[in-house]
The first five atom37 places (N, CA, C, CB, O) and aatype in JSON, in Angstrom:
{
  "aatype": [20, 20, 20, 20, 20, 20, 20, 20, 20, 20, 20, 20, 20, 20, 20, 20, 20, 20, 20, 20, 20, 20, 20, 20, 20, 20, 20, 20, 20, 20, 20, 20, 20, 20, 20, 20, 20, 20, 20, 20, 20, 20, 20, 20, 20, 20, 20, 20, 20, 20, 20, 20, 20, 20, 20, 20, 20, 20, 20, 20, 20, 20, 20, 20, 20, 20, 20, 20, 20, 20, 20, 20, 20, 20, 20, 20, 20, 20, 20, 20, 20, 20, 20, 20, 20, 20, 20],
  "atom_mask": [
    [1, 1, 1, 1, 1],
    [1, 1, 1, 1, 1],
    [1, 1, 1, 1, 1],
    [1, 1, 1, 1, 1],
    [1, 1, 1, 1, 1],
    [1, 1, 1, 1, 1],
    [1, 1, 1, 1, 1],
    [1, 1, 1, 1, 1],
    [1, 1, 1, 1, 1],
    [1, 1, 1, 1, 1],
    [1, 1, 1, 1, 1],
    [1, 1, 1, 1, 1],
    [1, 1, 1, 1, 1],
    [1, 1, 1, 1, 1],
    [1, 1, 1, 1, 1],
    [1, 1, 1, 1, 1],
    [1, 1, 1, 1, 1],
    [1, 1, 1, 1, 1],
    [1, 1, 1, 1, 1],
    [1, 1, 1, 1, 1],
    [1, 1, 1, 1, 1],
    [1, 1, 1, 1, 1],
    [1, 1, 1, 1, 1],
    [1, 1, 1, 1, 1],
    [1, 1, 1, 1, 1],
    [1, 1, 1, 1, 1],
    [1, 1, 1, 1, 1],
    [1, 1, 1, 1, 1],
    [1, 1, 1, 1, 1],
    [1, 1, 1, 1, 1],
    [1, 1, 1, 1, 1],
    [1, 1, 1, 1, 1],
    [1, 1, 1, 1, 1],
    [1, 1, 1, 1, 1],
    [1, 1, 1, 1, 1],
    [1, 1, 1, 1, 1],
    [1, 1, 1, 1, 1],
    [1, 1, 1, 1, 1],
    [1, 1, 1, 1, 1],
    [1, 1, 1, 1, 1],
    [1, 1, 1, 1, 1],
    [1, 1, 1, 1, 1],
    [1, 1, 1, 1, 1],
    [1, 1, 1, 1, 1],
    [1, 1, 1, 1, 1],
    [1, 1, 1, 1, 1],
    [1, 1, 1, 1, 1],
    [1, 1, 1, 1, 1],
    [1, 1, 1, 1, 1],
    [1, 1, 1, 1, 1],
    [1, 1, 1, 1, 1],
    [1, 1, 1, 1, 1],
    [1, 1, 1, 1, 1],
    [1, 1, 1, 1, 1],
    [1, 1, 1, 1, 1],
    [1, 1, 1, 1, 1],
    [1, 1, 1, 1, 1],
    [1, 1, 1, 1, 1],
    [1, 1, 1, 1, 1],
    [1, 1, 1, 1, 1],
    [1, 1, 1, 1, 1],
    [1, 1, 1, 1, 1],
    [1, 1, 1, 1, 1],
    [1, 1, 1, 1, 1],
    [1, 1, 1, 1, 1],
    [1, 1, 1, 1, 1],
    [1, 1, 1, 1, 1],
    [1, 1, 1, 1, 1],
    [1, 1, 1, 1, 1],
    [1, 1, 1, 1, 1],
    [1, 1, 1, 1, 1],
    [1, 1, 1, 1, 1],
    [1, 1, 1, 1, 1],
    [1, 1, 1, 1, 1],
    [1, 1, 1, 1, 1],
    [1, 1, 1, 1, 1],
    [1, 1, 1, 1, 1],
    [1, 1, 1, 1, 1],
    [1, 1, 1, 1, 1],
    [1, 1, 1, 1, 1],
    [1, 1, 1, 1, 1],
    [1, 1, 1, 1, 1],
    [1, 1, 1, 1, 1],
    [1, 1, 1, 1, 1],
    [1, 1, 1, 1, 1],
    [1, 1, 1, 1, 1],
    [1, 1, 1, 1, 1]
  ],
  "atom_positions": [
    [[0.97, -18.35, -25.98], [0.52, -19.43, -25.12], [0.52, -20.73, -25.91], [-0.89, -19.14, -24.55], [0.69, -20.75, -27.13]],
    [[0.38, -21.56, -25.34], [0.97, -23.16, -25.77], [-0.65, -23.96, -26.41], [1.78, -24.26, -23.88], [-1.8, -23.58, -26.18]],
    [[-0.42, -24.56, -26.84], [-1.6, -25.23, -27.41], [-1.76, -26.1, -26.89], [-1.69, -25.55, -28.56], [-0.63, -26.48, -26.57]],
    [[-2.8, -27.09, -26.36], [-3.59, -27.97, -25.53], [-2.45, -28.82, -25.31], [-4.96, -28.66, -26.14], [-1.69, -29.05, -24.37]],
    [[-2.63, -29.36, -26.99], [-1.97, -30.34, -27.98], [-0.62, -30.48, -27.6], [-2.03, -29.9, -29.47], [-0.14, -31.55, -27.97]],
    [[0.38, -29.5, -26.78], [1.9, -29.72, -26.84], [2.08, -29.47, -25.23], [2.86, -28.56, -27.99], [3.14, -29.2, -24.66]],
    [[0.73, -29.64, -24.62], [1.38, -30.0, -22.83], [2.33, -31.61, -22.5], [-0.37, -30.2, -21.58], [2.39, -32.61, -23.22]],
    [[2.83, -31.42, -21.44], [3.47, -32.71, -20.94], [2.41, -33.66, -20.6], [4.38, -32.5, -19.69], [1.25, -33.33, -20.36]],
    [[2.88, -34.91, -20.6], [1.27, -35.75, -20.0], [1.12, -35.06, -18.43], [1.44, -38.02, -19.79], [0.1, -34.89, -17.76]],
    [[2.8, -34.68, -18.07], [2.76, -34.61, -16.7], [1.88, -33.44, -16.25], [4.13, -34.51, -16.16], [0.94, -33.56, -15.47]],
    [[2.27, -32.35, -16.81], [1.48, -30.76, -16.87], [0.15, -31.34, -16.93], [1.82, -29.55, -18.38], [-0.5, -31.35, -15.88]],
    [[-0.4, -31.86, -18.07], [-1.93, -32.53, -18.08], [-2.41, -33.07, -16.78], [-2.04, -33.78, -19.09], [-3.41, -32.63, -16.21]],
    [[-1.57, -34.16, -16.27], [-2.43, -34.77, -15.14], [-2.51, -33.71, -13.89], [-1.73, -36.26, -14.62], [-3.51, -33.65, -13.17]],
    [[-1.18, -32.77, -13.67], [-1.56, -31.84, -12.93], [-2.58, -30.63, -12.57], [-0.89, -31.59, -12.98], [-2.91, -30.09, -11.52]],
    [[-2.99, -30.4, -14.2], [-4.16, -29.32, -14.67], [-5.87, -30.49, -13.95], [-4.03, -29.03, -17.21], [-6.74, -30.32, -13.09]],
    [[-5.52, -31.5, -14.89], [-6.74, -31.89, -14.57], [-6.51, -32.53, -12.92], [-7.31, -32.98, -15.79], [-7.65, -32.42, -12.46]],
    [[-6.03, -32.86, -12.31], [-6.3, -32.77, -10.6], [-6.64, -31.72, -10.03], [-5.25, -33.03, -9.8], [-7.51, -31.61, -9.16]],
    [[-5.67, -30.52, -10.7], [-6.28, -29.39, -9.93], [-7.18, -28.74, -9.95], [-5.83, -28.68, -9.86], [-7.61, -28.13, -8.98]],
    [[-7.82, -28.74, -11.44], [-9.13, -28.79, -11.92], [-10.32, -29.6, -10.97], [-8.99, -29.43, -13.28], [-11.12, -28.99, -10.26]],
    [[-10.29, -30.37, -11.05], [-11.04, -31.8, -10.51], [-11.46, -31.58, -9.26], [-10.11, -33.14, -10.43], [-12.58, -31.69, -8.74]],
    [[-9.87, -31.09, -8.62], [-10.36, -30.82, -7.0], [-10.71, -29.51, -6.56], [-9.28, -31.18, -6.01], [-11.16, -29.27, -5.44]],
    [[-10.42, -28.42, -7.73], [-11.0, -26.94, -7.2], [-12.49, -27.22, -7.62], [-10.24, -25.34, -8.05], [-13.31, -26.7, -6.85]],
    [[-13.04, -27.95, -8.69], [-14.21, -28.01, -8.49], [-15.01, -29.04, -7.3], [-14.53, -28.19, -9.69], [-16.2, -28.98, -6.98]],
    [[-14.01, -29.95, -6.79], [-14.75, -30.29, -5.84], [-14.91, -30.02, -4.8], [-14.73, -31.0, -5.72], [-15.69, -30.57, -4.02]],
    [[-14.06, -28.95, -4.53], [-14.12, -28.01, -3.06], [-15.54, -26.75, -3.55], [-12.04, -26.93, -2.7], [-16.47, -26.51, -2.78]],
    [[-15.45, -26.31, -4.47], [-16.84, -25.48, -4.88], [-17.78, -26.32, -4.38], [-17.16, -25.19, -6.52], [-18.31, -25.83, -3.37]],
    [[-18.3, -27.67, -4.77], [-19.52, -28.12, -4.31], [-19.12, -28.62, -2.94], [-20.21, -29.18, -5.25], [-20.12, -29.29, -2.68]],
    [[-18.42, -28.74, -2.0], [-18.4, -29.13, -1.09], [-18.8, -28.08, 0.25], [-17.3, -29.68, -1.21], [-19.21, -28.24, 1.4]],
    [[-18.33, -26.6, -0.89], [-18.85, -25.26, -0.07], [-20.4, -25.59, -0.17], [-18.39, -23.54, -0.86], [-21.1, -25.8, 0.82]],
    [[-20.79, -25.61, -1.3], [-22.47, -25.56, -1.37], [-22.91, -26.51, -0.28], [-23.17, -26.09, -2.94], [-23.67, -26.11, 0.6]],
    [[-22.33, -28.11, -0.33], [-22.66, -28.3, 0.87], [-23.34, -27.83, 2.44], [-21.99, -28.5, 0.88], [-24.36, -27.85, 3.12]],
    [[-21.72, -27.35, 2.39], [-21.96, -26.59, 3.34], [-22.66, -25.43, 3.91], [-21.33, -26.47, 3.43], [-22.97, -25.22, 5.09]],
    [[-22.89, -24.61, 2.7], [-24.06, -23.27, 3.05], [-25.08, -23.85, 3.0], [-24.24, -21.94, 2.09], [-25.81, -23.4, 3.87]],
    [[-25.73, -24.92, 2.24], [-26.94, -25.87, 2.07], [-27.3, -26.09, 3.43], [-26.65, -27.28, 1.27], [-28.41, -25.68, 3.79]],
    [[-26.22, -26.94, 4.65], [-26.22, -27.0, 5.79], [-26.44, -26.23, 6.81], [-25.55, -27.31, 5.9], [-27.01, -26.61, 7.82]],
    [[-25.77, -24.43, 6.54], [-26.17, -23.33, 7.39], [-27.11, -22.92, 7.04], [-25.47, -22.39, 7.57], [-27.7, -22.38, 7.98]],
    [[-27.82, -22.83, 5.83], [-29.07, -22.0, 5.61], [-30.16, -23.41, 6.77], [-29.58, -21.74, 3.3], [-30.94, -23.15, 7.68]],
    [[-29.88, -24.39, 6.38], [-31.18, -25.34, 6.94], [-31.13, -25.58, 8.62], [-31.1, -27.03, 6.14], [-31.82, -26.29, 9.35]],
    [[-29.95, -24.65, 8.9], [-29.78, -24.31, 10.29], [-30.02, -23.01, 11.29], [-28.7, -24.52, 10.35], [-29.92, -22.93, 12.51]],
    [[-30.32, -22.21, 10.46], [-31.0, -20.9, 10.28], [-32.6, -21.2, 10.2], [-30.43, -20.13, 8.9], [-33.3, -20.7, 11.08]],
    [[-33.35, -22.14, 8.97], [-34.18, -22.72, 8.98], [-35.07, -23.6, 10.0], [-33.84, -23.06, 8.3], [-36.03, -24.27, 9.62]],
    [[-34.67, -23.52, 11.27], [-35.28, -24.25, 12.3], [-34.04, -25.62, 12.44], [-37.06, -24.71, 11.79], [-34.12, -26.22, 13.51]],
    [[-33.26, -25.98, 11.75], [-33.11, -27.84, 12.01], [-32.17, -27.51, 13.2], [-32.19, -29.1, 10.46], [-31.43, -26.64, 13.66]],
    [[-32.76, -29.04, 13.44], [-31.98, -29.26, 14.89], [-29.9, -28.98, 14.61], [-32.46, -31.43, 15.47], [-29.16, -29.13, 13.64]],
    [[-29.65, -28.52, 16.05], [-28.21, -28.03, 15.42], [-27.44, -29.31, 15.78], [-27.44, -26.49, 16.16], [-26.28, -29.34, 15.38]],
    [[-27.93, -30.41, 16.51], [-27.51, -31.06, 16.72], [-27.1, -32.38, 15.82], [-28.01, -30.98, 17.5], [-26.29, -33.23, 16.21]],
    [[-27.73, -32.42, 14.64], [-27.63, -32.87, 13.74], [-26.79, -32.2, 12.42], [-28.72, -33.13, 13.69], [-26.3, -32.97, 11.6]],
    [[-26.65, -30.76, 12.25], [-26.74, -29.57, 11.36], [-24.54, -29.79, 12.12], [-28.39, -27.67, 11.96], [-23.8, -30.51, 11.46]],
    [[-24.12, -29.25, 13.1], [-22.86, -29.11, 13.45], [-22.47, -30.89, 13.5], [-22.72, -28.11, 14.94], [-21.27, -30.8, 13.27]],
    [[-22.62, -31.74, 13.59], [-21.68, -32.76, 13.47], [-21.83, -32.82, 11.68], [-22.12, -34.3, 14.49], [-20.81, -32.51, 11.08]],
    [[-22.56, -33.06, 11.17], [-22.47, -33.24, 9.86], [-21.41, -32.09, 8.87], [-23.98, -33.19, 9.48], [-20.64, -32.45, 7.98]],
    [[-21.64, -30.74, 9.33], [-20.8, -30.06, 8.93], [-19.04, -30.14, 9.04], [-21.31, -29.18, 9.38], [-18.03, -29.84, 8.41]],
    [[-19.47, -30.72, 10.26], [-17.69, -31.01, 10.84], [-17.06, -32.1, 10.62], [-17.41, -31.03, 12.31], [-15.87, -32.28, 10.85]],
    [[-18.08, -33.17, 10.0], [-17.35, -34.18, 9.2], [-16.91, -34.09, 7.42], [-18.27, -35.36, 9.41], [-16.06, -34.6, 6.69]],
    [[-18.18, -33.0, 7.25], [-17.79, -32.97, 5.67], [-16.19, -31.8, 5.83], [-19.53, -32.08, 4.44], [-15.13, -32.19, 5.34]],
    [[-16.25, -30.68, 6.42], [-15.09, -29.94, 6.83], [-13.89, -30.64, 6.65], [-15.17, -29.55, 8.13], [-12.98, -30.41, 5.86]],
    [[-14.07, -31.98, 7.95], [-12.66, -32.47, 8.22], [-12.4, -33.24, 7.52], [-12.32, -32.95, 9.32], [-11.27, -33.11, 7.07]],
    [[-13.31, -34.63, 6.93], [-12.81, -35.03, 5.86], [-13.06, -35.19, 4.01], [-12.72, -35.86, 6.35], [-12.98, -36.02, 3.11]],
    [[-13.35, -33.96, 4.21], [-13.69, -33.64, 2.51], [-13.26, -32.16, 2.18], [-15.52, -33.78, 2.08], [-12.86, -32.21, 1.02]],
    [[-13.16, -30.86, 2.65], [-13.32, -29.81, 2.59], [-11.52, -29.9, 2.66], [-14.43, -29.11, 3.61], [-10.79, -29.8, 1.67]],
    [[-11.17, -30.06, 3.7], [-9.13, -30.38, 3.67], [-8.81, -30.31, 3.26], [-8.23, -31.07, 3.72], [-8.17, -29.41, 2.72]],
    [[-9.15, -32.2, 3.09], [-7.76, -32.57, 2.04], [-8.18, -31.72, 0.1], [-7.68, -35.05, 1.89], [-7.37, -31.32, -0.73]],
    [[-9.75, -31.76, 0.05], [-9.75, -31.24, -1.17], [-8.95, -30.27, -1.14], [-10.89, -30.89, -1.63], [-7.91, -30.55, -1.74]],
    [[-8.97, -29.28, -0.73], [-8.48, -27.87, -0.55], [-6.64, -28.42, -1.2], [-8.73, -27.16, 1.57], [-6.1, -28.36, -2.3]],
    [[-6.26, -28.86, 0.01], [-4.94, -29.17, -0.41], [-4.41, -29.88, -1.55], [-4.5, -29.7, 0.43], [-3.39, -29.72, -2.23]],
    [[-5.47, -30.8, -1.58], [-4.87, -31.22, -3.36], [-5.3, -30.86, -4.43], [-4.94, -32.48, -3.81], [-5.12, -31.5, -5.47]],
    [[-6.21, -29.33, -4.3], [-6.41, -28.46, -5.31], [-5.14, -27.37, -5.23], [-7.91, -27.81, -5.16], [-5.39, -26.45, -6.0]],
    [[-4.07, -27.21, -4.65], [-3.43, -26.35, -3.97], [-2.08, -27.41, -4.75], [-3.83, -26.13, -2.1], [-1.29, -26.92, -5.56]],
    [[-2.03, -28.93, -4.28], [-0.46, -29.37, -4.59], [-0.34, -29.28, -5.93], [0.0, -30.87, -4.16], [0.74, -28.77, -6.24]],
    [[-0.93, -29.54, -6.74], [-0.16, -29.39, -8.2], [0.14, -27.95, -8.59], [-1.07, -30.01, -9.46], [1.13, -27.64, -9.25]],
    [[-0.42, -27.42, -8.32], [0.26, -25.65, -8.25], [0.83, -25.16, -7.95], [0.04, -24.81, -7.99], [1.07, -24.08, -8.47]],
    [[1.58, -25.69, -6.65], [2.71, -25.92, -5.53], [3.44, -26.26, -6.37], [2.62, -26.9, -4.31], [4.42, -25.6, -6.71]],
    [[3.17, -27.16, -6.78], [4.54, -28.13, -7.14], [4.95, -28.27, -8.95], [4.1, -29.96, -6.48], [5.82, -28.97, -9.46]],
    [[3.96, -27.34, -9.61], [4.26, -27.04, -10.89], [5.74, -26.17, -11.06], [3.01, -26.27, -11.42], [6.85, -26.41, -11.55]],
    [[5.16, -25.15, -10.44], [6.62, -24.11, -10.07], [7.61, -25.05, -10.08], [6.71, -23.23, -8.46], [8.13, -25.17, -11.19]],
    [[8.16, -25.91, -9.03], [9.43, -26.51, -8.35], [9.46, -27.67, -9.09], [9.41, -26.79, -6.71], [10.2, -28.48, -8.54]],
    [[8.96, -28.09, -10.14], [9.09, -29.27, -10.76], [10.59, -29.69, -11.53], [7.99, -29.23, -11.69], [11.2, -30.76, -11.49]],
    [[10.97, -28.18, -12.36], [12.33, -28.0, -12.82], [13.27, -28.07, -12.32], [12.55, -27.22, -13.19], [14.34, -28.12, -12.91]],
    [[13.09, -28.09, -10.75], [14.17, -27.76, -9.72], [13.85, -29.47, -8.95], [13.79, -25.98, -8.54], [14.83, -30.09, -8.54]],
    [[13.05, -29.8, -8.89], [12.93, -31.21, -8.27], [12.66, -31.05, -7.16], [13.97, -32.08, -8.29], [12.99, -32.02, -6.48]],
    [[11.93, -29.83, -6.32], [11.53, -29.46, -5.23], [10.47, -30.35, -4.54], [11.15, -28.27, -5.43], [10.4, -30.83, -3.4]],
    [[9.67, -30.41, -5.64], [8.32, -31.39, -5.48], [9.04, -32.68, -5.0], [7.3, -31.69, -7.07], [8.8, -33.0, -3.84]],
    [[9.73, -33.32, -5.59], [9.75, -35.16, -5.47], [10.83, -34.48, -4.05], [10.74, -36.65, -7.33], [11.11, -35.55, -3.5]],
    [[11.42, -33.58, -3.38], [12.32, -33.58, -2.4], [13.93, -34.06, -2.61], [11.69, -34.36, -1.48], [14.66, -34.54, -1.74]],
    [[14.31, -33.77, -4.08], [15.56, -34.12, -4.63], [16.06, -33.16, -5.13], [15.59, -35.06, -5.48], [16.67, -33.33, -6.19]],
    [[15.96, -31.87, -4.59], [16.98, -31.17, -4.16], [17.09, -30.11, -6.02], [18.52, -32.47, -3.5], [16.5, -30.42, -7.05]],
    [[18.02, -28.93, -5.81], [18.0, -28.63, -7.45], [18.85, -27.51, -7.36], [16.45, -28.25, -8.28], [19.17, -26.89, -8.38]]
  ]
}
């Protein structure tokens, strides 16, 4: 295995995005169970389901997916799959 020290900058910025954003989909789950337990807990659901469905739609997503593209697109990088230029 390769040493820290002899990644690409490019490999680097891809590790740490995907890093970055798999941990920010972890706390975005906690969020969210934070939200179902306190809905289980008596709170109004009416407050409890829109809040959930905004952190879902716009935080839970796109994180997801751009913890997902640099891993995607590590593979196909050699081939130029990623930028759509063909290989």
């Amino acid at each position: 295995m390769r040493n820290a020290d002899t990644l690409s900058p490019l490999r680097k910025a891809l590790l740490t995005a995907h890093v970055a954003s798999a941990v920010s989909v972890l706390g975005t789950d906690l969020v969210l169970l934070v939200l179902g337990i306190s809905s289980v807990g008596g709170a109004d659901p009416r407050t409890i389901y829109p809040a959930a469905d905004l952190i879902a739609t716009w935080l839970l997503a796109p994180l997801a997916i751009l913890a997902l593209a640099p891993a995607c697109c590590w593979g196909s990088l050699p081939t130029g799959a990623c930028s759509g230029t063909g290989g």
